[in-house]
Jmol script that loads the backbone (N, CA, C; Angstrom):
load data "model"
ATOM      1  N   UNK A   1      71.087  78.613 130.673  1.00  0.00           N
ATOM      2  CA  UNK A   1      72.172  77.686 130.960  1.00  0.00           C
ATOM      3  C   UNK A   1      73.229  77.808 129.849  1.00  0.00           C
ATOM      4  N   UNK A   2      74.359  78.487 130.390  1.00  0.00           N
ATOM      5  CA  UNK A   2      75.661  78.298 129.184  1.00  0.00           C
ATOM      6  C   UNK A   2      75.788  76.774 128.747  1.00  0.00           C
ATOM      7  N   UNK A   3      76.426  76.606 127.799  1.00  0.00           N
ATOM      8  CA  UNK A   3      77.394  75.830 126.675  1.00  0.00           C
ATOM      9  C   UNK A   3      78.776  75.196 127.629  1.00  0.00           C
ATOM     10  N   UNK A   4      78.954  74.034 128.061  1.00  0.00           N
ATOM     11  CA  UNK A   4      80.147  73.790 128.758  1.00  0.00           C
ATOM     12  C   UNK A   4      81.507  73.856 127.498  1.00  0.00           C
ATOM     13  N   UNK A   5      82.530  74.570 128.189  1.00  0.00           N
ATOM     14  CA  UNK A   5      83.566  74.721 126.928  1.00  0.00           C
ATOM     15  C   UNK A   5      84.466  73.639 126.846  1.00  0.00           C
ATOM     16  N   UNK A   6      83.825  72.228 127.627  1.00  0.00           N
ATOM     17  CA  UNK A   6      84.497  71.153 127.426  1.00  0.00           C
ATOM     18  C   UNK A   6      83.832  70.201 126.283  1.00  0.00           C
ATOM     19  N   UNK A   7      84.737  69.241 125.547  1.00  0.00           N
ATOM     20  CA  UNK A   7      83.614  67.816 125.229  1.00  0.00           C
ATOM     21  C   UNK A   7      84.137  66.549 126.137  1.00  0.00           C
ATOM     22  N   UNK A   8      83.323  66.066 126.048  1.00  0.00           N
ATOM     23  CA  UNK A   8      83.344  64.724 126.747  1.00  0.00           C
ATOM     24  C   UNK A   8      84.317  64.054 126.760  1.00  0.00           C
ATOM     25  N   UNK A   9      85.026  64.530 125.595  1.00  0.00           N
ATOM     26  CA  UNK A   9      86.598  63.994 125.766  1.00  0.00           C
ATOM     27  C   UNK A   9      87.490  64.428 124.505  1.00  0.00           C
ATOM     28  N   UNK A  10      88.656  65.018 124.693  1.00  0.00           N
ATOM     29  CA  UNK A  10      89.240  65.868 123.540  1.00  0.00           C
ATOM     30  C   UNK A  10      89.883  64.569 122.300  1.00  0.00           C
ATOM     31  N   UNK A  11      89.718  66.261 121.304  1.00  0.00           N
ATOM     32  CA  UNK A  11      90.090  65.387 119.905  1.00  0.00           C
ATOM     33  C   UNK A  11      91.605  64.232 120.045  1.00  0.00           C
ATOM     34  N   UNK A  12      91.381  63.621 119.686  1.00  0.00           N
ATOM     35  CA  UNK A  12      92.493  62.805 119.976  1.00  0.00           C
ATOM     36  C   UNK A  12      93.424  63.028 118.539  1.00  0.00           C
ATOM     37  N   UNK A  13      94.489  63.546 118.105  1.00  0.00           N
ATOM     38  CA  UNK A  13      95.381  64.096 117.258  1.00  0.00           C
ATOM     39  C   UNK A  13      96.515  63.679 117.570  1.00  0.00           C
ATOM     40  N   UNK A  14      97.693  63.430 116.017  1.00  0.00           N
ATOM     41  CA  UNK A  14      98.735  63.049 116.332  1.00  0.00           C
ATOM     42  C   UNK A  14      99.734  64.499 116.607  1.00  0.00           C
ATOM     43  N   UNK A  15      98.963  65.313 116.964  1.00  0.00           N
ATOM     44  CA  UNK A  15      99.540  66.704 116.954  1.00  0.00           C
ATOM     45  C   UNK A  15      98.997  67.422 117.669  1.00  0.00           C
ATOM     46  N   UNK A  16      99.326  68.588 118.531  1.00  0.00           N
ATOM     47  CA  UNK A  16      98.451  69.391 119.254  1.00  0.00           C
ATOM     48  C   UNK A  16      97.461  70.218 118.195  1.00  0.00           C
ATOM     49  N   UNK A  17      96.000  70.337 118.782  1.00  0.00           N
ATOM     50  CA  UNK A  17      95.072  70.728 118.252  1.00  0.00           C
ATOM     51  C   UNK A  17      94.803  71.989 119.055  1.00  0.00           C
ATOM     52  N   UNK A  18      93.677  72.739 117.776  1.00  0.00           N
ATOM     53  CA  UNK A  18      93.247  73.840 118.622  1.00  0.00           C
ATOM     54  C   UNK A  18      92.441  73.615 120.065  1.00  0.00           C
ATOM     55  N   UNK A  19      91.505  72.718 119.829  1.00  0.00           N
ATOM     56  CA  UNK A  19      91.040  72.121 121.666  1.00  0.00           C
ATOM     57  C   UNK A  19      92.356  72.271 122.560  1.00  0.00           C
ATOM     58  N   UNK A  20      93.287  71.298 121.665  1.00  0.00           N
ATOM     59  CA  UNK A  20      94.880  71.560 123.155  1.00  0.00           C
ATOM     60  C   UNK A  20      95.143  72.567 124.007  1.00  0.00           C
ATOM     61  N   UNK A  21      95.189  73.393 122.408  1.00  0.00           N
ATOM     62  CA  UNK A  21      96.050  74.806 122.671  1.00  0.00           C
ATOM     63  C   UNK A  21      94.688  75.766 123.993  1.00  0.00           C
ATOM     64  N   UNK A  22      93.475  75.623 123.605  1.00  0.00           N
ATOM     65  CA  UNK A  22      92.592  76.018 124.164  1.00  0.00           C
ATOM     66  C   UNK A  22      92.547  75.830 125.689  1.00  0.00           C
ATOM     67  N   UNK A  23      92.658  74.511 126.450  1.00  0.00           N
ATOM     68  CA  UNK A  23      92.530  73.873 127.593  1.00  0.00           C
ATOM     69  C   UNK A  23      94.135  73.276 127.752  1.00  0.00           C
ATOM     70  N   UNK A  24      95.252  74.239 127.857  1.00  0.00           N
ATOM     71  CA  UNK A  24      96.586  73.632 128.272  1.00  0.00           C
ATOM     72  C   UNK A  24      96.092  74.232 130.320  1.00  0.00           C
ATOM     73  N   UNK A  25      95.692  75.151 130.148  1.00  0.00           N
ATOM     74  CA  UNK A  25      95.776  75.441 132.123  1.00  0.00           C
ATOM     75  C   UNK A  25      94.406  74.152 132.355  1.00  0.00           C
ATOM     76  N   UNK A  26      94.105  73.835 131.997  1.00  0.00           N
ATOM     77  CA  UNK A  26      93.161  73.038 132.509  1.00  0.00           C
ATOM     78  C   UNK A  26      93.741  71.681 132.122  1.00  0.00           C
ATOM     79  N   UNK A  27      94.452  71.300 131.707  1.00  0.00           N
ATOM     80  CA  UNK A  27      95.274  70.068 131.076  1.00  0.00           C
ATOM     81  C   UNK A  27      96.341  70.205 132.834  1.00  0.00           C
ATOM     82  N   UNK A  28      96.671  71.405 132.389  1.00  0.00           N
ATOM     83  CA  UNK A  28      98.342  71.481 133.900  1.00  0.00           C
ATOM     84  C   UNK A  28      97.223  71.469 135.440  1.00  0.00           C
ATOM     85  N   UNK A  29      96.061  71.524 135.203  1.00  0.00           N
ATOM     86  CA  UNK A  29      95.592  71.853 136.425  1.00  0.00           C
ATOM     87  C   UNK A  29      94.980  70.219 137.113  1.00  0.00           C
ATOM     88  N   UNK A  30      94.886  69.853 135.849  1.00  0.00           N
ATOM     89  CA  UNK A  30      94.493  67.970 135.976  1.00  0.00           C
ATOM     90  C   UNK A  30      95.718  67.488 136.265  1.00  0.00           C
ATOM     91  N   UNK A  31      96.781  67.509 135.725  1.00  0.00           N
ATOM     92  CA  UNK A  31      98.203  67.424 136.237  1.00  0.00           C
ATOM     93  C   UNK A  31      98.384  66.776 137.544  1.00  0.00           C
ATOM     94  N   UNK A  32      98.210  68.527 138.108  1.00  0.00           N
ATOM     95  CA  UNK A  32      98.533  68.870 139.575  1.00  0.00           C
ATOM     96  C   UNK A  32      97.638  68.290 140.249  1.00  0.00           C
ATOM     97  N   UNK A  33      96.336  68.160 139.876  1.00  0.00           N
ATOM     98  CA  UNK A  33      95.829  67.163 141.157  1.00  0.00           C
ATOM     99  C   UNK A  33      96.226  65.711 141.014  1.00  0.00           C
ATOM    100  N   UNK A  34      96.496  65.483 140.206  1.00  0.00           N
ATOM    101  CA  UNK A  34      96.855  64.053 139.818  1.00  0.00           C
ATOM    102  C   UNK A  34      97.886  63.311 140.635  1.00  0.00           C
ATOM    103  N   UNK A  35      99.052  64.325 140.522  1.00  0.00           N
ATOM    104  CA  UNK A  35     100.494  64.208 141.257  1.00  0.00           C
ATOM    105  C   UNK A  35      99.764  64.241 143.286  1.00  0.00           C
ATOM    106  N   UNK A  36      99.031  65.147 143.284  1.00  0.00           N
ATOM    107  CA  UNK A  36      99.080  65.288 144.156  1.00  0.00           C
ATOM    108  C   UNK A  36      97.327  64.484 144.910  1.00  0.00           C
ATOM    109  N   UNK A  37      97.300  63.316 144.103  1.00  0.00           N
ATOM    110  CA  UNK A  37      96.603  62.108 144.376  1.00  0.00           C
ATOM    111  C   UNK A  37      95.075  62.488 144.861  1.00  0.00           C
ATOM    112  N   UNK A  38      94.593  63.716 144.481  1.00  0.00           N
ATOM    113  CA  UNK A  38      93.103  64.042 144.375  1.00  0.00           C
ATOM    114  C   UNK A  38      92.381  63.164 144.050  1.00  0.00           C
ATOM    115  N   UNK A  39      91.155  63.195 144.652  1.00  0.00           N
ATOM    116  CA  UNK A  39      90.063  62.611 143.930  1.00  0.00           C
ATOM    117  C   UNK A  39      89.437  62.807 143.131  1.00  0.00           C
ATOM    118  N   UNK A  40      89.142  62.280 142.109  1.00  0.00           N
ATOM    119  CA  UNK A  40      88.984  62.490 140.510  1.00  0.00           C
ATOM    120  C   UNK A  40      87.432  63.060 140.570  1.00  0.00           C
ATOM    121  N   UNK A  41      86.284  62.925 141.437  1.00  0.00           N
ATOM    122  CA  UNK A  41      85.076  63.308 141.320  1.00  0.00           C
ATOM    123  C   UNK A  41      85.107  64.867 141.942  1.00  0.00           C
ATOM    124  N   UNK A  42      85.983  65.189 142.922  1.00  0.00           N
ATOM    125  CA  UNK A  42      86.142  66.242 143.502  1.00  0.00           C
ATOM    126  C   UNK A  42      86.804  67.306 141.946  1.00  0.00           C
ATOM    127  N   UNK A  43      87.708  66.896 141.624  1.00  0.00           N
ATOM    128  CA  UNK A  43      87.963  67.210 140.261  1.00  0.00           C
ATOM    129  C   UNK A  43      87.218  67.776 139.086  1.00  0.00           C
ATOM    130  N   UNK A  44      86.510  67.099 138.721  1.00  0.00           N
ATOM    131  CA  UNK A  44      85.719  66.714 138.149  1.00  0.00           C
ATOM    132  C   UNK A  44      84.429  67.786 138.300  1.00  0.00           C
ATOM    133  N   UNK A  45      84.413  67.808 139.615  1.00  0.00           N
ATOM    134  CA  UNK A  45      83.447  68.952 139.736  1.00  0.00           C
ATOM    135  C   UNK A  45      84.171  70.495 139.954  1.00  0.00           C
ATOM    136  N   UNK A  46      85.373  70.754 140.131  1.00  0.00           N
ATOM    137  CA  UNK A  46      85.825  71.823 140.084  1.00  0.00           C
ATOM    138  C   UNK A  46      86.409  72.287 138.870  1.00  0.00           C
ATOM    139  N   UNK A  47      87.041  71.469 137.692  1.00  0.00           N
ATOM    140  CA  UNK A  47      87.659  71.773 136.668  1.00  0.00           C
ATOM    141  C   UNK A  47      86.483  71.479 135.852  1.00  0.00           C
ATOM    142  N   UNK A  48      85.860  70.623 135.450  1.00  0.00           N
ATOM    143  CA  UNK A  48      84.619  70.717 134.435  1.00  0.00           C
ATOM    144  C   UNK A  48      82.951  71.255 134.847  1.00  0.00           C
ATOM    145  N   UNK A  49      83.003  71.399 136.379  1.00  0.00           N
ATOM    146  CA  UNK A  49      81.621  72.415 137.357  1.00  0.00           C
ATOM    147  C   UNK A  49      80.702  71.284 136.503  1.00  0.00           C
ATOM    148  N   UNK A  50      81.023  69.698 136.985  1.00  0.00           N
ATOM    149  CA  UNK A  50      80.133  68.745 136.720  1.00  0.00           C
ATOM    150  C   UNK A  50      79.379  68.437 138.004  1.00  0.00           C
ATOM    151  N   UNK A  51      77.827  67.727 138.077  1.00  0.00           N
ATOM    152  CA  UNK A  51      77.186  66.953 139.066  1.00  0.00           C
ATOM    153  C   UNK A  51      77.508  66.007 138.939  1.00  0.00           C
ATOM    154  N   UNK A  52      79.120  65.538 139.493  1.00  0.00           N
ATOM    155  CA  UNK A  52      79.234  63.854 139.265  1.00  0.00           C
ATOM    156  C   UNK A  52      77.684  62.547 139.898  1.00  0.00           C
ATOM    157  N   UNK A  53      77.416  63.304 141.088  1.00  0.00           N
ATOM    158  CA  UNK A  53      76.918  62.110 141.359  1.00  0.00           C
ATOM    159  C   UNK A  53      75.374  62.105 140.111  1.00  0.00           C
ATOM    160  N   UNK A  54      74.791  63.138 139.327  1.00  0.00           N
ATOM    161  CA  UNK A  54      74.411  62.960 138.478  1.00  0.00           C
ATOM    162  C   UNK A  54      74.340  62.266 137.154  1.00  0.00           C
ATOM    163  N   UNK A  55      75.891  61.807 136.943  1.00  0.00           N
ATOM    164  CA  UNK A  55      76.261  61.725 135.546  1.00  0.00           C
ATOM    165  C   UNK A  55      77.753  61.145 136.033  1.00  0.00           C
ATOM    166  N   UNK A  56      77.843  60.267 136.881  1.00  0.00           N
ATOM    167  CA  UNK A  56      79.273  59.810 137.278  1.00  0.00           C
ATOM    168  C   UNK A  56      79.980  58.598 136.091  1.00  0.00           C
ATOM    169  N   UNK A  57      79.521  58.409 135.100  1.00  0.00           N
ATOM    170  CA  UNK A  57      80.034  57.771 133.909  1.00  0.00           C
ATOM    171  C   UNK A  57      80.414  58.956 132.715  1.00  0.00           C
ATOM    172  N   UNK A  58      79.467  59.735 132.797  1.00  0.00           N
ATOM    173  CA  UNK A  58      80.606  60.932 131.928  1.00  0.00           C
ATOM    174  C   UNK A  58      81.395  61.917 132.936  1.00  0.00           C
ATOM    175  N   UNK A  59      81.333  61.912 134.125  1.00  0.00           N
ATOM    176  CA  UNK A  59      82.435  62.783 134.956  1.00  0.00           C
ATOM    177  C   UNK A  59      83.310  61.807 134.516  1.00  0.00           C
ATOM    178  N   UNK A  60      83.617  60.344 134.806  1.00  0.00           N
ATOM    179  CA  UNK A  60      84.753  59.736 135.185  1.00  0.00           C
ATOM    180  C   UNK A  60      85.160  59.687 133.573  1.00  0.00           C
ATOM    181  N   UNK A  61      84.681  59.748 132.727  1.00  0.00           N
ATOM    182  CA  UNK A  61      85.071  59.343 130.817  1.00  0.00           C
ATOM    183  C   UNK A  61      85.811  61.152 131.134  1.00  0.00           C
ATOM    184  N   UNK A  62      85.017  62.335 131.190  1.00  0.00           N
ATOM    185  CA  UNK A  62      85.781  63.161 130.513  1.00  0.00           C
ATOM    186  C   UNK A  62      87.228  64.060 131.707  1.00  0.00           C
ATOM    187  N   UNK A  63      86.913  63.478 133.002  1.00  0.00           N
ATOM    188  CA  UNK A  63      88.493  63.292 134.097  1.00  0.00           C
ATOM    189  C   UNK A  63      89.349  62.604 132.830  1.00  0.00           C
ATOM    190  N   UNK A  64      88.970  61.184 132.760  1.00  0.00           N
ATOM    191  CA  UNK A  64      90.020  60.285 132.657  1.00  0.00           C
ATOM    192  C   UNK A  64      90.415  60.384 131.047  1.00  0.00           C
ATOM    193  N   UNK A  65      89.916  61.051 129.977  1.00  0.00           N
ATOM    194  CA  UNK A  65      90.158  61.253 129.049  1.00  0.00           C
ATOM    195  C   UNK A  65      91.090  62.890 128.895  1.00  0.00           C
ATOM    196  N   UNK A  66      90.446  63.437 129.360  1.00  0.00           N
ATOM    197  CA  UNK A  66      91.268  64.713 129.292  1.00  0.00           C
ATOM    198  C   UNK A  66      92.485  64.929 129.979  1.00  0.00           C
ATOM    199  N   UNK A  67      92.916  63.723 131.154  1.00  0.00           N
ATOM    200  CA  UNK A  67      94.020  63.275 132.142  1.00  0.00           C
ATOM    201  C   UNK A  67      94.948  62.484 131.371  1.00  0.00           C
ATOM    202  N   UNK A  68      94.074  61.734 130.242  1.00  0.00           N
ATOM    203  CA  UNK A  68      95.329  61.393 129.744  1.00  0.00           C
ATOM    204  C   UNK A  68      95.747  62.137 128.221  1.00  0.00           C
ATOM    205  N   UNK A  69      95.263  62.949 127.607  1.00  0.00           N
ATOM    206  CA  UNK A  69      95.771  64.045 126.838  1.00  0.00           C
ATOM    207  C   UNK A  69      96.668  64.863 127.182  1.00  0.00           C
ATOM    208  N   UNK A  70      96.394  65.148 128.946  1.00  0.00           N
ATOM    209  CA  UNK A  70      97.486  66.283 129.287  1.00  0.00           C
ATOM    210  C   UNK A  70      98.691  65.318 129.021  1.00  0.00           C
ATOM    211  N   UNK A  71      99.062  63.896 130.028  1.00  0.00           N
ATOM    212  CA  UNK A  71      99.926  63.386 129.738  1.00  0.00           C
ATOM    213  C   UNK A  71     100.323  63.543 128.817  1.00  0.00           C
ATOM    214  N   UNK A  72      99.563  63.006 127.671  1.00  0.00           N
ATOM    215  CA  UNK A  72     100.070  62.864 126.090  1.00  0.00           C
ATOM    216  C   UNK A  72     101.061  63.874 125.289  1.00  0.00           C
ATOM    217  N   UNK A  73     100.519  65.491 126.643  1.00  0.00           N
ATOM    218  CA  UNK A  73     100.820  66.290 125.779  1.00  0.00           C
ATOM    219  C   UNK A  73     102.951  66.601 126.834  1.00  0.00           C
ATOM    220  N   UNK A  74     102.762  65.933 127.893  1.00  0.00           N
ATOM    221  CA  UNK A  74     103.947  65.936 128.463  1.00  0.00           C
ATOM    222  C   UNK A  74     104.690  65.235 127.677  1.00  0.00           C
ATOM    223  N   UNK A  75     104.387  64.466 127.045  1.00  0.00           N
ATOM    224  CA  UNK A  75     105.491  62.917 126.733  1.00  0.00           C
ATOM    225  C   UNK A  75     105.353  63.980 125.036  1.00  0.00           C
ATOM    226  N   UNK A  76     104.753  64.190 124.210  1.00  0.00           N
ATOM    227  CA  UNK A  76     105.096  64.200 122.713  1.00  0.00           C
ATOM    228  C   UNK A  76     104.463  65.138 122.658  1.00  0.00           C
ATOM    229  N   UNK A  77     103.420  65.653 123.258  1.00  0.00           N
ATOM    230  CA  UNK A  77     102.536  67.092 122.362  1.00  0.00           C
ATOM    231  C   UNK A  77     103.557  68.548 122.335  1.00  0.00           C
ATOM    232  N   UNK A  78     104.312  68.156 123.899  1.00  0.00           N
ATOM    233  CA  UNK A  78     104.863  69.816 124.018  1.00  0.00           C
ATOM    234  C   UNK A  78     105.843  70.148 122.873  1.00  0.00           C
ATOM    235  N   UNK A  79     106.300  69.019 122.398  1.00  0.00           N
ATOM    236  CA  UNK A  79     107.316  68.950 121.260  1.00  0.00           C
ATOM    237  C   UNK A  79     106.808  70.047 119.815  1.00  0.00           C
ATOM    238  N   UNK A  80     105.523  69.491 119.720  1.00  0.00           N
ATOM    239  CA  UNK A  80     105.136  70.739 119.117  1.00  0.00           C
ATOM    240  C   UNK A  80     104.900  72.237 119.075  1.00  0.00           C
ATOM    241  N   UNK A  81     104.618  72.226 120.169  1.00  0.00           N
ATOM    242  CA  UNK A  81     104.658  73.638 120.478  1.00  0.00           C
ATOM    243  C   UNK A  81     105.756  74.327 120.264  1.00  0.00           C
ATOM    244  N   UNK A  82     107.241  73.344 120.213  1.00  0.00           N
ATOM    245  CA  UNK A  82     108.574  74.463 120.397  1.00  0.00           C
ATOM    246  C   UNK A  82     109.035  74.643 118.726  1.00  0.00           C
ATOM    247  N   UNK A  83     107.973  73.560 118.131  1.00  0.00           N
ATOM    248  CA  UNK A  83     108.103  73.803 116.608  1.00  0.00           C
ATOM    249  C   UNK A  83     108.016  75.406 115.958  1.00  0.00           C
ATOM    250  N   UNK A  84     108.421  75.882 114.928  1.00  0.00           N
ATOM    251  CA  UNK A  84     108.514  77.033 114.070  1.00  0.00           C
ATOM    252  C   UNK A  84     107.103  76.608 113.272  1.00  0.00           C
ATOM    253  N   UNK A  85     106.457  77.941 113.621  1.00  0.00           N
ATOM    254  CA  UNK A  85     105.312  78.338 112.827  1.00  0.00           C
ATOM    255  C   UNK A  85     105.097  78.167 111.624  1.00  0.00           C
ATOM    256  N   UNK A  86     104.766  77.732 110.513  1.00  0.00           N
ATOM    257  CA  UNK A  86     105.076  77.904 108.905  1.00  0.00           C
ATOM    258  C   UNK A  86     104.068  78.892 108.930  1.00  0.00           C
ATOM    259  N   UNK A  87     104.366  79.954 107.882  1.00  0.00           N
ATOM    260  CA  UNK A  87     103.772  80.816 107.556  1.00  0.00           C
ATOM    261  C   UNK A  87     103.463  80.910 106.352  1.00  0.00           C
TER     262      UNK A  87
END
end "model"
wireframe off; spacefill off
backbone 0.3
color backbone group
């Protein structure tokens, strides 16, 4: 049995983190079902390949946590990204 390359719910930072940078298509892919009013367990099992009805308190914690990071990262994270590298 692999290692899921999620956690239960991402680092929460006043800055984009390497987790961010790691899971941005999976951040835009929570997005898009979102907008387009999916059901979060159906979700849930296709973007994190969870047994919600197994474990439907950590499906719904790491949907609804990682749903609202992507946000986070619409409203203030992307800002970083267009930042200059320090080297």
């Amino acid at each position: 049995m692999s290692k899921s390359p999620f956690k239960d719910s991402p680092p929460l930072t006043d800055r984009v983190n390497a987790y961010d940078e790691a899971n941005l298509a999976t951040y835009l892919r929570l997005l898009d079902a979102a907008a387009e009013g999916e059901d979060w367990r159906e979700v849930a099992k296709i973007v994190f390949g969870l047994d919600v009805d197994a474990d439907p308190e950590r499906a719904k914690r790491m949907h609804d946590t990682h749903l609202a990071r992507a946000r986070w990262m619409t409203e203030k994270g992307y800002k970083h990204l267009l930042e200059p590298r320090m080297q």
